[in-house]
C-alpha positions in Angstrom: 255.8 367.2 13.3 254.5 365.3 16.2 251.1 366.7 18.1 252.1 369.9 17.2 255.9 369.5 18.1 259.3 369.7 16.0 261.3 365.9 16.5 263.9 368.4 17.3 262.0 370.0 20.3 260.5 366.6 21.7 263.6 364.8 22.1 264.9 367.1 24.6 262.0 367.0 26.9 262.2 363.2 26.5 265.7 363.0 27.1 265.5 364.9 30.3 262.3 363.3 31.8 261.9 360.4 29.8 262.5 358.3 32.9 259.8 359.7 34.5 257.6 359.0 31.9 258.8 354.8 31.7 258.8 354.8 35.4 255.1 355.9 35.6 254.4 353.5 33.0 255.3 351.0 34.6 253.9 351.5 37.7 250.4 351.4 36.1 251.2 348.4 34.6 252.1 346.9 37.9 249.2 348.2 39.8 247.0 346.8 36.8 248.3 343.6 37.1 248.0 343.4 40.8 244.4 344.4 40.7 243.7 341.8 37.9 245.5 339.2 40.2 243.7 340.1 43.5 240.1 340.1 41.4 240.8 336.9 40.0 242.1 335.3 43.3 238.8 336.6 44.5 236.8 334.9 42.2 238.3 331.5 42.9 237.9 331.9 46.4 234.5 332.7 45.9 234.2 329.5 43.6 236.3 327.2 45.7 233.8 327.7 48.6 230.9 327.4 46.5 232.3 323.9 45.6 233.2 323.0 49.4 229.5 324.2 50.1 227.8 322.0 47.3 229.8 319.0 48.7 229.3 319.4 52.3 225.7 319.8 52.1 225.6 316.4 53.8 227.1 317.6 57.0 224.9 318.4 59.8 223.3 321.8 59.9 221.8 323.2 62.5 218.3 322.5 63.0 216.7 326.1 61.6 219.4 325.5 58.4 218.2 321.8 58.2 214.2 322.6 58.1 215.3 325.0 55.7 217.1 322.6 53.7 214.6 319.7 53.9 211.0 321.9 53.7 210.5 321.6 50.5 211.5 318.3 50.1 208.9 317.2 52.6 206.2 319.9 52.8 203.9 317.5 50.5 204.7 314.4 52.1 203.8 315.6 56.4 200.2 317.1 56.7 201.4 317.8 60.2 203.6 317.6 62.8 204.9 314.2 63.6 203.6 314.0 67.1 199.6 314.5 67.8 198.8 318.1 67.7 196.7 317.3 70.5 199.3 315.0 72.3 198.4 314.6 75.9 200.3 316.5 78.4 200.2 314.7 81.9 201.2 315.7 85.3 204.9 315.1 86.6 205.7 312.8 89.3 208.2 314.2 91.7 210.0 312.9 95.0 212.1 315.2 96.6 214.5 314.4 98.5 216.3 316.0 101.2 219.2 318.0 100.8 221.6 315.4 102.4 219.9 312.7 99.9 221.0 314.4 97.4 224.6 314.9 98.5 225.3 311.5 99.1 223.6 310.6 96.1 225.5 312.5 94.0 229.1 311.4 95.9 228.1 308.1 95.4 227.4 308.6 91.3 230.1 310.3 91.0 232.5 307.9 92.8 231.0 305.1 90.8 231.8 307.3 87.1 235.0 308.3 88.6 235.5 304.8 88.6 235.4 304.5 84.3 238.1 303.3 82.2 238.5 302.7 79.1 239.6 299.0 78.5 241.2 297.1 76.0 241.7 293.6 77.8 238.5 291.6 78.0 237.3 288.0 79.2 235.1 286.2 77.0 233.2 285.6 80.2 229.4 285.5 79.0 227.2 288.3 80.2 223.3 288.0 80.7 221.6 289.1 77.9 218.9 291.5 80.1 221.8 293.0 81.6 222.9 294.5 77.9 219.3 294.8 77.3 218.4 297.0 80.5 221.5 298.9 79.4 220.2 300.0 75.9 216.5 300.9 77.5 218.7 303.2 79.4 220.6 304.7 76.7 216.6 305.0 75.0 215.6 307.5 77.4 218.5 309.6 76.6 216.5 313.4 75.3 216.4 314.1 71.2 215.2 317.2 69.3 211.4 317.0 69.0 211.9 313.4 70.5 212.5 311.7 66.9 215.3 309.7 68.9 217.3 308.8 66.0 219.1 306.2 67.4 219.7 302.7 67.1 221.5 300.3 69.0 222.7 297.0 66.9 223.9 294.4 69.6 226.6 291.8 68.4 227.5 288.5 70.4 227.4 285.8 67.1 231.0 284.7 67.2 231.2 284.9 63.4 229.7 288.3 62.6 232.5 289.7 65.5 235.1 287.9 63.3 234.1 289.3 60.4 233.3 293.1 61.8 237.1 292.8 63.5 238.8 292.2 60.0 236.7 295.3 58.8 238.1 297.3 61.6 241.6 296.0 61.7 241.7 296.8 57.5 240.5 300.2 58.0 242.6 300.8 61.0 245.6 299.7 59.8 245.8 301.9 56.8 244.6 304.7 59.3 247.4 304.4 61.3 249.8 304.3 58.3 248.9 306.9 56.2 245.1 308.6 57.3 245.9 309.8 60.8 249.2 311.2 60.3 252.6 311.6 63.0 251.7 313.6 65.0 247.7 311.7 66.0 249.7 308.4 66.5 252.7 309.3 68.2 249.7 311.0 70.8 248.5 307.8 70.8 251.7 306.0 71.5 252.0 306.4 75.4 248.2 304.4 75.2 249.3 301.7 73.6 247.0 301.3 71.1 247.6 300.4 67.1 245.1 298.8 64.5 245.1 295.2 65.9 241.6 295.1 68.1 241.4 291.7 70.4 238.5 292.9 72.0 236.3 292.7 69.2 236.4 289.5 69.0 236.8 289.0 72.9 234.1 290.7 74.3 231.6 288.9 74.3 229.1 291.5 73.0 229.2 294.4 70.8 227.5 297.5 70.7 227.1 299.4 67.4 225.2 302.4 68.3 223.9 304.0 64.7 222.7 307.6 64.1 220.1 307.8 62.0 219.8 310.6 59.3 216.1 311.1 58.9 213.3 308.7 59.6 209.9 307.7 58.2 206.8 309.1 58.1 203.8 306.9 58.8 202.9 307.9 54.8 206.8 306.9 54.2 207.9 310.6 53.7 210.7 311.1 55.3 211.1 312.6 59.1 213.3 315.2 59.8 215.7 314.4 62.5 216.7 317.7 64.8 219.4 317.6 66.5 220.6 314.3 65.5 224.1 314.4 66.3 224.1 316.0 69.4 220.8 313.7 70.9 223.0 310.3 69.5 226.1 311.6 71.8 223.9 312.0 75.3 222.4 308.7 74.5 225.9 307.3 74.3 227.0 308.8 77.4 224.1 307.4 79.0 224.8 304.2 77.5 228.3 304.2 78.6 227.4 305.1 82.0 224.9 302.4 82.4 227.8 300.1 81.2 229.9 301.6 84.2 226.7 301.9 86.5 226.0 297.7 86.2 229.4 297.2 86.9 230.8 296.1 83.2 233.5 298.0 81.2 233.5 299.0 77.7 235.9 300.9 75.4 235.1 304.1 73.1 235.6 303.0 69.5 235.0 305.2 66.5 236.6 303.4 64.0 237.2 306.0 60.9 236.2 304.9 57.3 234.2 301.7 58.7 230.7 302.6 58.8 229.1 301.6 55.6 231.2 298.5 55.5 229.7 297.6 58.8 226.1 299.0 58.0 226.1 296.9 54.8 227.1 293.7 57.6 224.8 294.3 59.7 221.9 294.8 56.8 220.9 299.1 58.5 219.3 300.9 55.9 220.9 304.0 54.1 219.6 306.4 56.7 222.1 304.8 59.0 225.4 306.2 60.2 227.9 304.3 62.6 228.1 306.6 64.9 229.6 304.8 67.8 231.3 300.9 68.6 231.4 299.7 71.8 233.0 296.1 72.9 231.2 295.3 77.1 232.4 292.4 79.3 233.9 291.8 82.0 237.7 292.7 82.3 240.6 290.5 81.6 242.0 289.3 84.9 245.6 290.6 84.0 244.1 293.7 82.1 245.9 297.0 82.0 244.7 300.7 82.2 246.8 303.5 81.5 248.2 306.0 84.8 246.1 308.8 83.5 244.9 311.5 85.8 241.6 313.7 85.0 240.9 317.5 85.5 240.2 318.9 88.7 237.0 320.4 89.2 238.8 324.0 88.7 239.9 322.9 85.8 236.5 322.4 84.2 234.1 324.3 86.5 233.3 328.3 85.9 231.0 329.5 88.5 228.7 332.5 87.9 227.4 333.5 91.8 
């Protein structure tokens, strides 16, 4: 007997709708399986970006997720805000100019950064020292989130320390070029002309290493929270490149990748330092080269909201 049925009577059913019976089977084993698989998947997903989060907490949040971050770290070290609470507020000083003024004012700026290019070819031509000076003031009154300006501007014309910053580059850069950057970012860059081998760094006859700097210090030595920090380094670089452009020197954009602490340990920057920007300005080359390139037309890059 078997649950209350003969051997003799279950055979039959099994033999007619035994297949049935395995088929089911093994569908529910299937759809177990599947659901195990997609729960464990799950669960490694959900792992895997807890691990990416844990090491990327050293990217740049935004400021609300950065105070967030970096409040209870520093609650006991800042009694207050970093500027006065009762910081003077004074009146603006305004000129206005006429509305022609300002049209051929802005013709005229725009005709001189039309004029930009990025150069590779540089004379070793000195240039006055007040000049590169007056250059970085301008670049210092570039805005910053709650005006920490956390920035600094490292200028380079000793002969040896170029030497030795171009053989850091020129290492880095040649195994980015051969295995970090990949086809299909070098064969874009082919048409430029460009490869890890950097004359200018040692022909310019000053360098610019413009540094972002992570946090600062407190009066107290707590640390100061920079807001902002990436975004306020990049308008104080654009100002600084214009003012290269403005004085009438050239420069070339340089973000050498996998350079900065060897260069921040060179230059003797403190940990809170990132390289956030090099910049070779002279004079150009007499036989020096640009590329044909052609910008975007103002339709191109314009939307208009009337």
């Amino acid at each position: 007997m078997l649950s209350g049925y003969s051997k003799s009577e279950f055979l039959p059913f099994f033999s007619k709708y035994g297949h049935y019976v395995f088929a089911i089977i093994v569908v529910g084993v299937s759809v177990s399986f599947f659901v195990q698989l997609l729960i464990d998947k799950t669960k490694r997903r959900s792992s895997k970006g807890s691990q990416l989060y844990s090491a990327n907490k050293s990217l740049e949040l935004a400021p609300d997720e950065e105070f967030a971050e970096n409040e209870e770290e520093t609650k006991e070290e800042e009694d207050g805000p970093y500027l006065p609470r009762d910081l003077k507020h004074v009146k603006y000083v305004y000129a206005r100019p006429s509305v022609d003024e300002m049209i051929v004012k802005s013709a005229e700026f725009y005709a001189i950064a039309n004029a930009r290019r990025t150069l590779r070819f540089f004379s070793s031509e000195p240039v006055p020292r007040q000049v590169v000076r007056n250059i970085v003031k301008a670049a210092g009154t570039a805005p910053s989130g709650a005006h920490t300006e956390p920035w600094t501007f490292c200028v380079v014309s000793n002969d040896e320390l170029k030497r030795q910053i171009r053989e850091i580059v020129e290492r880095e850069e040649e195994i980015n070029y051969k295995k970090r950057m990949g086809k299909r970012w070098t064969a874009d860059l082919k048409p430029l002309r460009t490869d890890w081998h950097k004359d200018y760094l040692t022909e310019a006859p000053y360098l610019i290493l413009a540094f972002k700097q992570e946090y600062g210090r407190l009066p107290n030595g707590g640390k100061k929270i920079h807001y902002y920090k990436d975004m306020s380094v990049a308008i104080a670089c654009g100002i600084l490149i214009t003012a290269i452009q403005y004085c009438g020197l050239v420069t070339l954009t340089s973000t050498p990748l996998n350079c900065g602490p060897a260069l921040r340990q060179l230059l003797g920057r403190p940990a809170n330092e990132k390289l956030a920007l090099l910049l070779p300005i002279g004079y150009p080359a007499a036989e020096a080269t640009v590329p044909d390139l052609q910008r975007k037309q103002l339709n191109d890059i314009l939307v208009e909201f009337e």
